[in-house]
MOPAC internal coordinates of N, CA, C and O (Angstrom, degrees):
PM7 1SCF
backbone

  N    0.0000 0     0.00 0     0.00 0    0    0    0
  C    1.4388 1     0.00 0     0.00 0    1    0    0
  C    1.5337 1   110.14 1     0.00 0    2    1    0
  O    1.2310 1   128.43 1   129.41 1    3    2    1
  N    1.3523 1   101.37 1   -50.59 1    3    2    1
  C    1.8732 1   104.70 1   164.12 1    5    3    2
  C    1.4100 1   122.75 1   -36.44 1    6    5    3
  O    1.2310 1   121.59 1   136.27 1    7    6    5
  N    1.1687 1   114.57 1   -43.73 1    7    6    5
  C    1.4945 1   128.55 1  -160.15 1    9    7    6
  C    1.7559 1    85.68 1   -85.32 1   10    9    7
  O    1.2310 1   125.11 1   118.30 1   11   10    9
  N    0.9630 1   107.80 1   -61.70 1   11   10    9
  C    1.5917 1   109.38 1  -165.35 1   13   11   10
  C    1.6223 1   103.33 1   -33.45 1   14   13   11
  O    1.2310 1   119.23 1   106.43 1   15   14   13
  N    1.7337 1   119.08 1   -73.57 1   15   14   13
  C    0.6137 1   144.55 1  -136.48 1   17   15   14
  C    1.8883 1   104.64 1   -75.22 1   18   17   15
  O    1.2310 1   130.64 1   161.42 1   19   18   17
  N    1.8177 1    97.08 1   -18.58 1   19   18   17
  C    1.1266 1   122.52 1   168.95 1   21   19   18
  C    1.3294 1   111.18 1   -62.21 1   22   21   19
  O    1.2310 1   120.03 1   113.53 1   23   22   21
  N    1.1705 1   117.54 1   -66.47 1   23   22   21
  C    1.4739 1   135.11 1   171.26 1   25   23   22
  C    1.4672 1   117.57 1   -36.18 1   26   25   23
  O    1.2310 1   125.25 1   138.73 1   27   26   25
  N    1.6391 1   107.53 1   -41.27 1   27   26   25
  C    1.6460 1    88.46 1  -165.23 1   29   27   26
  C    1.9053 1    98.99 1   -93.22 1   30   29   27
  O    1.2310 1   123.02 1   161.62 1   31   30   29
  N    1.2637 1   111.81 1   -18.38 1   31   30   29
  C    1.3993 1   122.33 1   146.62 1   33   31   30
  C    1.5765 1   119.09 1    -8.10 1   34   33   31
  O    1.2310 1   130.52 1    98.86 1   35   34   33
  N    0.8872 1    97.32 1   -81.14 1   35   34   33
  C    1.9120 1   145.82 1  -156.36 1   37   35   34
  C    2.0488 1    82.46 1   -58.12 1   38   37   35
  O    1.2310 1   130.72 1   108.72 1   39   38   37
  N    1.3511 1    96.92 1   -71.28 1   39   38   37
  C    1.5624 1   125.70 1  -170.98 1   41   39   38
  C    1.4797 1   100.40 1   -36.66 1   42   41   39
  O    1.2310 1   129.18 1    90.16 1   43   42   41
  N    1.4357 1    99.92 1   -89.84 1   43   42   41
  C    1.9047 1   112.65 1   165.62 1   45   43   42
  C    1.3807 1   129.12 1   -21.33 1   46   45   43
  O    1.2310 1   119.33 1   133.86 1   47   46   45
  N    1.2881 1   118.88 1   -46.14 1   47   46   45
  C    1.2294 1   122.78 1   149.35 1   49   47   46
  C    1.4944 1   139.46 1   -40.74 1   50   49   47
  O    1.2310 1   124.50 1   120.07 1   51   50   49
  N    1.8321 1   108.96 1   -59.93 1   51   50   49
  C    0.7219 1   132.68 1   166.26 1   53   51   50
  C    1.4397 1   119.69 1   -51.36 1   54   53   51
  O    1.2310 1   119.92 1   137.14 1   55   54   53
  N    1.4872 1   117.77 1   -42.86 1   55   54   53
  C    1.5486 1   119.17 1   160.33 1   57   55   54
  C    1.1286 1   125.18 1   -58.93 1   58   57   55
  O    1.2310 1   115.79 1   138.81 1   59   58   57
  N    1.4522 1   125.59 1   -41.19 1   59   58   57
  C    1.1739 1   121.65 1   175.24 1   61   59   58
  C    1.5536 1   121.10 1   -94.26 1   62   61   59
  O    1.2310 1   115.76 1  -170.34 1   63   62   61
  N    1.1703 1   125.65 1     9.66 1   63   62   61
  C    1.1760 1   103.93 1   140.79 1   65   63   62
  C    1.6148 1   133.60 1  -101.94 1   66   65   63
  O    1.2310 1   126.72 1   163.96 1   67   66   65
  N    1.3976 1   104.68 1   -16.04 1   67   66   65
  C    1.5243 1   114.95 1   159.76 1   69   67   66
  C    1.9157 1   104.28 1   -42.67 1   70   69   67
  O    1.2310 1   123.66 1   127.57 1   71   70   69
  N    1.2157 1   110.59 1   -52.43 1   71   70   69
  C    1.4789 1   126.01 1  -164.25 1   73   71   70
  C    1.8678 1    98.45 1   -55.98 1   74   73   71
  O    1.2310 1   130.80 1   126.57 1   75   74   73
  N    1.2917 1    96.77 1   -53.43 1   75   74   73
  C    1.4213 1   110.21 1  -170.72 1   77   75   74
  C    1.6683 1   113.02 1   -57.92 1   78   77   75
  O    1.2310 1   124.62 1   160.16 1   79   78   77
  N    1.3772 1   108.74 1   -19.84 1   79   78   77
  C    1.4677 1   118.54 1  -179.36 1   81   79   78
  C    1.4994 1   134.56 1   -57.83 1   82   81   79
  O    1.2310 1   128.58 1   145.04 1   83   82   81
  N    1.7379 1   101.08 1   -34.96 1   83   82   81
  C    1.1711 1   108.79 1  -157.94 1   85   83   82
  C    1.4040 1    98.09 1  -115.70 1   86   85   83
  O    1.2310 1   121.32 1    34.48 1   87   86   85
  N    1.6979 1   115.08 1  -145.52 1   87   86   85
  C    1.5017 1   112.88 1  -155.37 1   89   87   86
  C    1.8605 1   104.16 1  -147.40 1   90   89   87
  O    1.2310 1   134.18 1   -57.47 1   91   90   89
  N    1.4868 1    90.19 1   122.53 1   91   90   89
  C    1.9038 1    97.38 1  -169.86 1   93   91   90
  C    1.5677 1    88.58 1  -110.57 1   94   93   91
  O    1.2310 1   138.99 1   -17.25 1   95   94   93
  N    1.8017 1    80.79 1   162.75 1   95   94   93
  C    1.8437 1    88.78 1  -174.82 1   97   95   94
  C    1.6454 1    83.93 1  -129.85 1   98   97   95
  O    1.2310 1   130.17 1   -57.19 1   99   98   97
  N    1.7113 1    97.99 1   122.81 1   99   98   97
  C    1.4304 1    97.05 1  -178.20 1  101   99   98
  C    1.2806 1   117.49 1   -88.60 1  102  101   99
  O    1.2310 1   109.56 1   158.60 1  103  102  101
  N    1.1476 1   137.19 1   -21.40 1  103  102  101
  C    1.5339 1   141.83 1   163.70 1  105  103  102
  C    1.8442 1   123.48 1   -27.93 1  106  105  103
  O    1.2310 1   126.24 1   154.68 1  107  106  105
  N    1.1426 1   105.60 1   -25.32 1  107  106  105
  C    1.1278 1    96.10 1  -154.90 1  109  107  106
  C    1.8658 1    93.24 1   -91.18 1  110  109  107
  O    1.2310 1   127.01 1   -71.91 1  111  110  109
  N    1.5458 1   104.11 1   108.09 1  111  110  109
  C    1.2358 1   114.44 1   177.28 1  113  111  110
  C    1.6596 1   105.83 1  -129.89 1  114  113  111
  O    1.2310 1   116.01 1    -7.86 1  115  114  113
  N    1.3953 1   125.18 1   172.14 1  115  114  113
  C    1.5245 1   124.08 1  -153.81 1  117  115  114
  C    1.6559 1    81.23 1   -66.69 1  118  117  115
  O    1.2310 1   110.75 1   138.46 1  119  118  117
  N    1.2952 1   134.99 1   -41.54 1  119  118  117
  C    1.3115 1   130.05 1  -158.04 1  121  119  118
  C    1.4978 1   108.53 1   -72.41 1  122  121  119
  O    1.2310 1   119.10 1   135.92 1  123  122  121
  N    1.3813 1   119.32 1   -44.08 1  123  122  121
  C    1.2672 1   122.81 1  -179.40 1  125  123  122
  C    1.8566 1   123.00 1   -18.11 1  126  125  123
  O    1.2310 1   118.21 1   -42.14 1  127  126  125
  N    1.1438 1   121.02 1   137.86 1  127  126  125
  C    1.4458 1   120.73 1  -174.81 1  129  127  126
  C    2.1790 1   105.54 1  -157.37 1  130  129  127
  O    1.2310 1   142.32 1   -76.52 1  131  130  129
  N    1.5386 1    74.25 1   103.48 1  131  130  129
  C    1.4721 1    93.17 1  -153.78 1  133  131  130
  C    1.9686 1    94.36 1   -65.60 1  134  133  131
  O    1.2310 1   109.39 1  -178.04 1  135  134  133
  N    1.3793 1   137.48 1     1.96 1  135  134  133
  C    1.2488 1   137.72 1   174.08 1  137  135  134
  C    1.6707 1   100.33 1   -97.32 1  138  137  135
  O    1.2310 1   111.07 1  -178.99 1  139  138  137
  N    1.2171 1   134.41 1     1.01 1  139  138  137
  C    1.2550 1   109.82 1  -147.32 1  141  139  138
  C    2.1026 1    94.43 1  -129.01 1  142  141  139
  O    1.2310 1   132.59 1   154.68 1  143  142  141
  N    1.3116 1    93.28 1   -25.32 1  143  142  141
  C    1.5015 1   103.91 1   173.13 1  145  143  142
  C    1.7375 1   114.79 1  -110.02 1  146  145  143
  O    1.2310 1   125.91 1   -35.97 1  147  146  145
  N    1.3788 1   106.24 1   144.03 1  147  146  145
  C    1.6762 1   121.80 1   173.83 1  149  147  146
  C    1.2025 1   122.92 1  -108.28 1  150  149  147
  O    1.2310 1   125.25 1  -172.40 1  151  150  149
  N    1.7179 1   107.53 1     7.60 1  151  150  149
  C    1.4921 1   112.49 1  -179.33 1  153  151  150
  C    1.6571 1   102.83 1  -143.38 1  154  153  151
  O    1.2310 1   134.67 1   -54.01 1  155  154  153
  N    1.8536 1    89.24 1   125.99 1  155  154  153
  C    1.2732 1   109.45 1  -163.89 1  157  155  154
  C    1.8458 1   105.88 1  -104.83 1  158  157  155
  O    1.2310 1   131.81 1   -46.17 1  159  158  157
  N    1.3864 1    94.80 1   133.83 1  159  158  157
  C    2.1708 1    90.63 1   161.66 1  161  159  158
  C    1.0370 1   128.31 1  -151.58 1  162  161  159
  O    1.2310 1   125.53 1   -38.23 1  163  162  161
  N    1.4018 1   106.98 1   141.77 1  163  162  161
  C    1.5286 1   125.88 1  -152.76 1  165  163  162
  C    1.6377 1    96.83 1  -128.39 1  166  165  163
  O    1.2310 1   125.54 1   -23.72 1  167  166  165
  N    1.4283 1   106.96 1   156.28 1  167  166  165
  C    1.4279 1   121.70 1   166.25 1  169  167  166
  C    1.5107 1   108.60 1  -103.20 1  170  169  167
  O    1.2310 1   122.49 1   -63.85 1  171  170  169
  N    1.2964 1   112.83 1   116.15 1  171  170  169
  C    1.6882 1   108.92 1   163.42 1  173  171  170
  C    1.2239 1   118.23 1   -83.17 1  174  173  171
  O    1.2310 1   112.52 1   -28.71 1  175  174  173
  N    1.3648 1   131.72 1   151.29 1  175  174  173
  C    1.3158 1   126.53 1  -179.75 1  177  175  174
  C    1.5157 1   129.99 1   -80.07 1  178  177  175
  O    1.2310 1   100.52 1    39.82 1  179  178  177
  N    1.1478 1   152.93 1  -140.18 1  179  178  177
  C    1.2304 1   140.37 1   177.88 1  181  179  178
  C    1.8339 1    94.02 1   -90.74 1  182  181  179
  O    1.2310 1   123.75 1   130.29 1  183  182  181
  N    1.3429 1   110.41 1   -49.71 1  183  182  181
  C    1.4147 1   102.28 1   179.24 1  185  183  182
  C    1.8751 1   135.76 1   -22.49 1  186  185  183
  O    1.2310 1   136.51 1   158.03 1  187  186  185
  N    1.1758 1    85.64 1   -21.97 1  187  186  185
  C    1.6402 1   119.71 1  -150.82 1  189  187  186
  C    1.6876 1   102.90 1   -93.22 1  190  189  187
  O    1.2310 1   112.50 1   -91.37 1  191  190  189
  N    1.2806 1   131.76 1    88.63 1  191  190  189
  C    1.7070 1   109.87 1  -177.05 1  193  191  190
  C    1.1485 1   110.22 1   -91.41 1  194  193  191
  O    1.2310 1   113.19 1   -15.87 1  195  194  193
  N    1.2833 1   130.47 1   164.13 1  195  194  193
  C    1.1356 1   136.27 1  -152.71 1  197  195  194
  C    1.6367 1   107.69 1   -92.45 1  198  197  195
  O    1.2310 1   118.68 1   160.01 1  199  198  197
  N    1.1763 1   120.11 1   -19.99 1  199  198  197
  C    1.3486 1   144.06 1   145.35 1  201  199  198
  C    1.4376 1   112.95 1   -28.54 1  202  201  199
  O    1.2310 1   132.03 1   103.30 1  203  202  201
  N    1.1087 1    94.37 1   -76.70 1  203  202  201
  C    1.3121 1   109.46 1  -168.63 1  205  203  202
  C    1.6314 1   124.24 1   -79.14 1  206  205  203
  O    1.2310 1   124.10 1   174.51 1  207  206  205
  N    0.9987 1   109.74 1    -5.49 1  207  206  205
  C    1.8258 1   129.75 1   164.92 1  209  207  206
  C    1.5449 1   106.23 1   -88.08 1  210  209  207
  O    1.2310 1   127.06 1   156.12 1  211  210  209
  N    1.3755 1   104.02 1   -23.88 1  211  210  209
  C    1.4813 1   107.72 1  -167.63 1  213  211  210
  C    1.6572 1    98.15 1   -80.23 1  214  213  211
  O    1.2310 1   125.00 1   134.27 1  215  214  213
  N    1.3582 1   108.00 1   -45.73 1  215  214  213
  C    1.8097 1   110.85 1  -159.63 1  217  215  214
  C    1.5323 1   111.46 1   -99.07 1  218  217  215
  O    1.2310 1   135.52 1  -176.30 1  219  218  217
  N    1.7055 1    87.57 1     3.70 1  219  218  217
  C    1.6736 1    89.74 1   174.75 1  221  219  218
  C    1.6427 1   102.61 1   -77.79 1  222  221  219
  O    1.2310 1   131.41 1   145.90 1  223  222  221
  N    1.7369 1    95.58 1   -34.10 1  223  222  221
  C    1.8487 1   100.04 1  -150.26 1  225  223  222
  C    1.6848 1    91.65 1   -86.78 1  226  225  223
  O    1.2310 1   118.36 1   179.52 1  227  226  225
  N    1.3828 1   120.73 1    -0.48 1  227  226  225
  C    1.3347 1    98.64 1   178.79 1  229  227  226
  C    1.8642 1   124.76 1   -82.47 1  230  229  227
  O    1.2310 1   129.93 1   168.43 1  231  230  229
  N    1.2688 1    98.46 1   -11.57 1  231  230  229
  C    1.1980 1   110.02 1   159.51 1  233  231  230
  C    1.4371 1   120.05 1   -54.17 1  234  233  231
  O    1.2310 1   110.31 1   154.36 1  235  234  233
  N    1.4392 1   135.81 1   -25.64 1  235  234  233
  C    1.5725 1   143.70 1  -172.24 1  237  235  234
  C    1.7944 1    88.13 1  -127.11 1  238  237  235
  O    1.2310 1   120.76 1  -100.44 1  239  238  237
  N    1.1942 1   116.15 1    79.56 1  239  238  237
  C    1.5150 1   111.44 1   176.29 1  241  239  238
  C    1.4385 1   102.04 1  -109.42 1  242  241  239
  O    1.2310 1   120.68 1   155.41 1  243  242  241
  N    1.5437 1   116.31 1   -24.59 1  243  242  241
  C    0.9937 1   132.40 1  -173.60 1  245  243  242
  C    1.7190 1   108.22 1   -71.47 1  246  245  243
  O    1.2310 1   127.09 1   127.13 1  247  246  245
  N    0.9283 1   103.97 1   -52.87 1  247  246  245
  C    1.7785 1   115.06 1   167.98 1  249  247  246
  C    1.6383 1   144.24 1   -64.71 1  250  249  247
  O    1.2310 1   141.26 1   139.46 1  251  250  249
  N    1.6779 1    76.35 1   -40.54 1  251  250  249
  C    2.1255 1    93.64 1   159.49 1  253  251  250
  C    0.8261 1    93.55 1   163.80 1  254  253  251
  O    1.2310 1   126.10 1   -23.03 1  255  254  253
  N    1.5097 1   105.89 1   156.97 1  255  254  253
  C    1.4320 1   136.03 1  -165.40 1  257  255  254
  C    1.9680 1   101.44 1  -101.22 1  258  257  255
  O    1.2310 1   129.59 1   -21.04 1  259  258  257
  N    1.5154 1    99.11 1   158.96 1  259  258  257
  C    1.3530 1   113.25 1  -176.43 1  261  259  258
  C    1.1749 1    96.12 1  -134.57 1  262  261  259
  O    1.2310 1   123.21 1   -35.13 1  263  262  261
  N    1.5240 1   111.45 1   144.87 1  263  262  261
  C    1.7366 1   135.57 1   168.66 1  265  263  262
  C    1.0654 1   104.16 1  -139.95 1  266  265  263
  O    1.2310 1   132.07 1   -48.22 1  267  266  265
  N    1.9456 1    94.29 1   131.78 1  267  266  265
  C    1.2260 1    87.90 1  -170.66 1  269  267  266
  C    1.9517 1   102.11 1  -135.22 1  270  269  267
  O    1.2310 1   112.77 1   -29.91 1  271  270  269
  N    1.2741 1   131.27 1   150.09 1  271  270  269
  C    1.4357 1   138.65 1  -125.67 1  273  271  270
  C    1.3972 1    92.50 1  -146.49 1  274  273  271
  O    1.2310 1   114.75 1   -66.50 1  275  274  273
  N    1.2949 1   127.56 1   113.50 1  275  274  273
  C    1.2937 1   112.19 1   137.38 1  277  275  274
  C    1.6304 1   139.66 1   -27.14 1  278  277  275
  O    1.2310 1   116.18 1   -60.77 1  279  278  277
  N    1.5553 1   124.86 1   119.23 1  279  278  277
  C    1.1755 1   103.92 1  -172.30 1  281  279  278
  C    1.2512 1   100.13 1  -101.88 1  282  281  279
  O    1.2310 1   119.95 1    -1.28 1  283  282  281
  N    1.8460 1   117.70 1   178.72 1  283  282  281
  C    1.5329 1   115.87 1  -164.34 1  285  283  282
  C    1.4736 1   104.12 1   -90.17 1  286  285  283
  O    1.2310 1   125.57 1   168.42 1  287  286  285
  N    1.7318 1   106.90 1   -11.58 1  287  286  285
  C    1.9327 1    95.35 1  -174.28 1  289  287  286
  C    1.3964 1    92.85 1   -88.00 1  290  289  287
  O    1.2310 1    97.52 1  -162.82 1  291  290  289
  N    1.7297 1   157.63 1    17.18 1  291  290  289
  C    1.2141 1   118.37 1  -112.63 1  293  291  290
  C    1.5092 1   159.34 1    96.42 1  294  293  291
  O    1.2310 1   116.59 1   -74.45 1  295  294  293
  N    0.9389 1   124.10 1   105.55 1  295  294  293
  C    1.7882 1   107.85 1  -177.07 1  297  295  294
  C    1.2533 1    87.08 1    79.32 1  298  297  295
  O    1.2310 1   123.51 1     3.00 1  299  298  297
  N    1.3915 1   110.88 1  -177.00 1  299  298  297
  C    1.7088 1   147.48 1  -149.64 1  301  299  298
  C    1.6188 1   109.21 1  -106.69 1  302  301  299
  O    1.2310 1   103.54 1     8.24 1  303  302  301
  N    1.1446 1   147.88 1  -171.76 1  303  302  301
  C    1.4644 1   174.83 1   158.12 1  305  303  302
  C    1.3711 1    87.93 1  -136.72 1  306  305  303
  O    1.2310 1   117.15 1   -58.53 1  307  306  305
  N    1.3774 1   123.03 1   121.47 1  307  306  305
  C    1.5245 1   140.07 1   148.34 1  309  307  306
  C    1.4938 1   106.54 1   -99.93 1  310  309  307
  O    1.2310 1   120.76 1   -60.69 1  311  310  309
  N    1.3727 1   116.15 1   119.31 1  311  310  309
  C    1.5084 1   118.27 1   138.15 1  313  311  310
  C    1.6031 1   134.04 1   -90.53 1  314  313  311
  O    1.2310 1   121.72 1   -60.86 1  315  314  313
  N    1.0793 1   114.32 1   119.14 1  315  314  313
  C    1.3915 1   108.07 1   170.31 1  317  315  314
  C    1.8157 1   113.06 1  -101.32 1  318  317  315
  O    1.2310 1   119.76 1   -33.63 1  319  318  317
  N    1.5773 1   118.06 1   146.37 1  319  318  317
  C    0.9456 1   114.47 1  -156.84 1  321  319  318
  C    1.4905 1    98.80 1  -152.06 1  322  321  319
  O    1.2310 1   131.00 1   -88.79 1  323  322  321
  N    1.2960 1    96.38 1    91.21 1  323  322  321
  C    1.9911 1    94.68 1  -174.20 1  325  323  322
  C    1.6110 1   115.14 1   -61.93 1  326  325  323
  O    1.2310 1   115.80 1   -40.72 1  327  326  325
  N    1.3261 1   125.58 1   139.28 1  327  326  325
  C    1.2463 1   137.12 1  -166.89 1  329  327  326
  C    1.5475 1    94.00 1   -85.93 1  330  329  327
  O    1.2310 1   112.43 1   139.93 1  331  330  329
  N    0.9950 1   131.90 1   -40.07 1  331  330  329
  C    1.7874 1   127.93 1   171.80 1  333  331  330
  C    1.1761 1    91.83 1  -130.99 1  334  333  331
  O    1.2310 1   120.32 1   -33.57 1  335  334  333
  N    1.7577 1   117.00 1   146.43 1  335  334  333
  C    1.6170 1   130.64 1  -172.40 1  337  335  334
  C    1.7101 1    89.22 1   -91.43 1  338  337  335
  O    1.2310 1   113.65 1   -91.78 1  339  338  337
  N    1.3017 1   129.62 1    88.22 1  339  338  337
  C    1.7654 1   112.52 1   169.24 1  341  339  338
  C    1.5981 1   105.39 1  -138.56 1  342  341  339
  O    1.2310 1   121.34 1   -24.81 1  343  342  341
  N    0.7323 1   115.05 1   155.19 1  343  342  341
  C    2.0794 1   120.55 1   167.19 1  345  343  342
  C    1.1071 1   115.80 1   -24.14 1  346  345  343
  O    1.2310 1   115.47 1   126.17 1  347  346  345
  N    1.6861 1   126.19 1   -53.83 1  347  346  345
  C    1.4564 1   116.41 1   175.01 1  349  347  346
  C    1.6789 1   113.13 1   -72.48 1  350  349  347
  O    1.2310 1   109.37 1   170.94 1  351  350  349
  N    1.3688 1   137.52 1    -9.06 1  351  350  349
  C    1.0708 1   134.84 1   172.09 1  353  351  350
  C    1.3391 1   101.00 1   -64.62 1  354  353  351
  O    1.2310 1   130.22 1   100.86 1  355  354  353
  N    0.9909 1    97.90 1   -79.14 1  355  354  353
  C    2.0342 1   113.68 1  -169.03 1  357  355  354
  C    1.8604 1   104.21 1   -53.82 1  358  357  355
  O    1.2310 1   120.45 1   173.43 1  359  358  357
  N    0.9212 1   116.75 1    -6.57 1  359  358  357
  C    1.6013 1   114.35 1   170.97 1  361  359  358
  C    1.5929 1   107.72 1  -101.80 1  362  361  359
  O    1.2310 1   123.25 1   157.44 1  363  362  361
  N    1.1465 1   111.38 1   -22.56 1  363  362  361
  C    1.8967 1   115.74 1   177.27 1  365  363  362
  C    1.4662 1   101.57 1   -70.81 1  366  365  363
  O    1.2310 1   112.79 1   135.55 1  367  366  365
  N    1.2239 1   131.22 1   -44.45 1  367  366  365
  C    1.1741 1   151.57 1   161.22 1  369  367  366
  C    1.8494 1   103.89 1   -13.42 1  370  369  367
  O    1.2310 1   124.54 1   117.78 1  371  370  369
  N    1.5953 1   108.89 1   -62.22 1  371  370  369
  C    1.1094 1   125.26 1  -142.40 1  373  371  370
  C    2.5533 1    86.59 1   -87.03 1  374  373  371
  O    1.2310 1   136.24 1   159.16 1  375  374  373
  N    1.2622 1    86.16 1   -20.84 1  375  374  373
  C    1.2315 1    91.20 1  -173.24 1  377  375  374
  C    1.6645 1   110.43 1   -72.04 1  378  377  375
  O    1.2310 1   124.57 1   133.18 1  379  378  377
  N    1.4178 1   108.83 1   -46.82 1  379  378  377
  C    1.6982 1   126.56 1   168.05 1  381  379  378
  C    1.7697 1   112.46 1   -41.85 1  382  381  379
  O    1.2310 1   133.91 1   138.41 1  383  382  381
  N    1.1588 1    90.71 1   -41.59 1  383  382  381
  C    1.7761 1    98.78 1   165.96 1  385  383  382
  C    1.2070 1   129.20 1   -82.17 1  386  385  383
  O    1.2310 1   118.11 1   146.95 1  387  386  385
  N    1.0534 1   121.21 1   -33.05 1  387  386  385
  C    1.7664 1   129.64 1   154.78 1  389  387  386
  C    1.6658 1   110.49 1   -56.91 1  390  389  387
  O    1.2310 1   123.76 1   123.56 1  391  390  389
  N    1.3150 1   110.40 1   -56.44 1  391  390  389
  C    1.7409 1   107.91 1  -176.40 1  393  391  390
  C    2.1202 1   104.71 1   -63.86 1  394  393  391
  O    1.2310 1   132.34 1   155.61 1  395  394  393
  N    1.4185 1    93.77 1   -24.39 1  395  394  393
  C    1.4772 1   100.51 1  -173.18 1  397  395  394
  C    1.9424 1   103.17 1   -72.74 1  398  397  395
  O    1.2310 1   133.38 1  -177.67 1  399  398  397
  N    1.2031 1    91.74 1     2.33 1  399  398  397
  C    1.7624 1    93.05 1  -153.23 1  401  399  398
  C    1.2750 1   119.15 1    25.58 1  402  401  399
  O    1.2310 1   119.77 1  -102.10 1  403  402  401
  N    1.3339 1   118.04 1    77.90 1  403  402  401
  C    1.3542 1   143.67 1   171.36 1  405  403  402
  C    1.6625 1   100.90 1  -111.54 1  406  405  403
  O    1.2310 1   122.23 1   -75.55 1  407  406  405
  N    1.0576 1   113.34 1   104.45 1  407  406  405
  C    1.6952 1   128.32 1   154.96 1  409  407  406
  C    1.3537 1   131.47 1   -78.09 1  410  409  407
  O    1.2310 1   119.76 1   155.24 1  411  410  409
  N    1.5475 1   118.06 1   -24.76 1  411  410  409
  C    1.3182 1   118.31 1  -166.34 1  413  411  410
  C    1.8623 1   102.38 1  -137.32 1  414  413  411
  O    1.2310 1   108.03 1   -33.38 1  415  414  413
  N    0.9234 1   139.96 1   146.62 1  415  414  413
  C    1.5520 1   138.51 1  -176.65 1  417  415  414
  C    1.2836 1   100.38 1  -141.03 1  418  417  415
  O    1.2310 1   117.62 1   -73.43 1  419  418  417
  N    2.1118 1   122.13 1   106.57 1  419  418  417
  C    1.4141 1   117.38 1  -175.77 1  421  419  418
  C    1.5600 1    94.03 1   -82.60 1  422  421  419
  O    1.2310 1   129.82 1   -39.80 1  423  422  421
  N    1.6340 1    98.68 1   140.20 1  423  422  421
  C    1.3674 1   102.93 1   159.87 1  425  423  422
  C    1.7189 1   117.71 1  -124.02 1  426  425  423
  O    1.2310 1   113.47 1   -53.30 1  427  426  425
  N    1.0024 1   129.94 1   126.70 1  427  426  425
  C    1.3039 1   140.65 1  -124.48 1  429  427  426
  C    1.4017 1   108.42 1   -30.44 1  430  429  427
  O    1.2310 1   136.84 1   -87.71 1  431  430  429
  N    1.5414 1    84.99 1    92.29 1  431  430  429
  C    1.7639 1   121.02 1   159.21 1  433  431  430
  C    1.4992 1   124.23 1    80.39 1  434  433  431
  O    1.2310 1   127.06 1  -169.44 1  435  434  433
  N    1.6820 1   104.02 1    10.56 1  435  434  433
  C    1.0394 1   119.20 1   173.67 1  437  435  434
  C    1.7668 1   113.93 1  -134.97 1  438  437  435
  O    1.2310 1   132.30 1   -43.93 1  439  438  437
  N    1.8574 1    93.84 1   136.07 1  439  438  437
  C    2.2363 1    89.06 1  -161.25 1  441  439  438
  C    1.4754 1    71.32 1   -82.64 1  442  441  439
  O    1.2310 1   140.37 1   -35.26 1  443  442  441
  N    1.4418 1    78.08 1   144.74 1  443  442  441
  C    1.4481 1   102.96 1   148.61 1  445  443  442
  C    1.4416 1   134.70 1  -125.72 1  446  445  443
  O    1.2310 1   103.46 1   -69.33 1  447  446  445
  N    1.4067 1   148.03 1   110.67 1  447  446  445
  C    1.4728 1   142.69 1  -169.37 1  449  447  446
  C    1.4271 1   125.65 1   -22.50 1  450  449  447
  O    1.2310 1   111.94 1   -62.79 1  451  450  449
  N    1.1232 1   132.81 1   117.21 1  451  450  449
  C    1.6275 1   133.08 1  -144.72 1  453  451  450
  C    2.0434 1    89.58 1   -53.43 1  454  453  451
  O    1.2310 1   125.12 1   117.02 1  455  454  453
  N    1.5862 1   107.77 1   -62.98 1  455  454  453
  C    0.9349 1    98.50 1  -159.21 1  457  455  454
  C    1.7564 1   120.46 1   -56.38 1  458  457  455
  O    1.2310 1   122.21 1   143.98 1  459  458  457
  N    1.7469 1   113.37 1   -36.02 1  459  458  457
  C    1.7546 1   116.58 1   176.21 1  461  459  458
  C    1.9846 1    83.61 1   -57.56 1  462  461  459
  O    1.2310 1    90.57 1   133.62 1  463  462  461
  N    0.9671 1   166.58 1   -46.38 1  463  462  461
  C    1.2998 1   172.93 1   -62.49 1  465  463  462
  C    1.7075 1    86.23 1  -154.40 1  466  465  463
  O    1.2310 1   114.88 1   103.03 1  467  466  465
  N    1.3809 1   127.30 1   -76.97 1  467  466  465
  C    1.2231 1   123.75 1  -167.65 1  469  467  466
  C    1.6465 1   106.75 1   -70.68 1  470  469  467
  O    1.2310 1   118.67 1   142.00 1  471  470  469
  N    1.6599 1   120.14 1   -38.00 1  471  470  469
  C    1.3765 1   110.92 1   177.09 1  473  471  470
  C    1.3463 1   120.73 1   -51.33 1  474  473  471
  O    1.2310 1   119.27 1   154.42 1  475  474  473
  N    1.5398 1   118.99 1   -25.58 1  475  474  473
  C    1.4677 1   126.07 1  -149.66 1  477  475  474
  C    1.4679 1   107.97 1  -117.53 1  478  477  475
  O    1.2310 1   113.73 1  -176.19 1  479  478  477
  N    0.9608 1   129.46 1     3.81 1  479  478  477
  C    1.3809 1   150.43 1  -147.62 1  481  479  478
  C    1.6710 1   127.82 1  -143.30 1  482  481  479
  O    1.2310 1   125.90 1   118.52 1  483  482  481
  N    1.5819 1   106.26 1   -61.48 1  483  482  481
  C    1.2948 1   124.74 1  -158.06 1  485  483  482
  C    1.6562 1   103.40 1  -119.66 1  486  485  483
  O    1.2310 1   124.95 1   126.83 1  487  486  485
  N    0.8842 1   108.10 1   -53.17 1  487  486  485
  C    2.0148 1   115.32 1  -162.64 1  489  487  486
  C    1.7656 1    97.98 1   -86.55 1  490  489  487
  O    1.2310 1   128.81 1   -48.02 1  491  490  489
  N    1.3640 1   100.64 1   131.98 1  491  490  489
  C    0.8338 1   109.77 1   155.09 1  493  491  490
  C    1.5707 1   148.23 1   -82.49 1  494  493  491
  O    1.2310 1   108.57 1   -44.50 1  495  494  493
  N    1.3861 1   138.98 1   135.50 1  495  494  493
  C    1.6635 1   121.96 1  -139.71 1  497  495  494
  C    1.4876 1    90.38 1   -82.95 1  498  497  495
  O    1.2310 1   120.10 1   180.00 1  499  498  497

């Protein structure tokens, strides 16, 4: 029973910090309307320093700005906040996640591939 109880221990852990690693986009609620807003937010995971979100996004300063927040589980609150709402904004976007080497973006509780992530989400058709 020790051992067991060890095990699922061990496990739980192991999930949650895997979980804590990566990068959720909290916006996406039934109301959400990805044409109608220019400011985006995501939770980074612990992986993620705040440093380094910072000096990634200064490269696209020109396009929108990022703030970034300690969050209370962990990891960051990222805002992104396009400086003009147009096509090349919301596609620079998709670039911050590539330099971030971010591959996958969960959106509530399911990853999704950065790029189906920016089609479904961010870009407008």
């Amino acid at each position: 029973m020790k051992k067991m109880l060890s095990l699922v221990a061990v496990l739980m852990i192991a999930v949650v910090s895997f979980g804590q690693s990566g990068v959720s986009f909290t916006d996406a609620t039934s109301s959400y309307n990805k044409t109608a807003t220019s400011s985006f937010n995501f939770v980074f995971g612990t992986a993620y320093k705040a440093e380094d979100i910072k000096s990634n996004a200064t490269y696209y300063e020109s396009y929108f700005t990022v703030t970034v927040t300690p969050a209370s589980a962990g990891g960051n609150t990222v805002n992104i906040k396009l400086v003009e709402d147009n096509e090349m904004a919301r596609r620079v976007i998709l670039r911050l996640l590539v330099n971030m080497d971010i591959k996958t973006v969960n959106v509530n509780g399911t990853e999704i591939d950065r790029n189906d992530f920016m089609t479904k989400y961010i870009m407008i058709d």
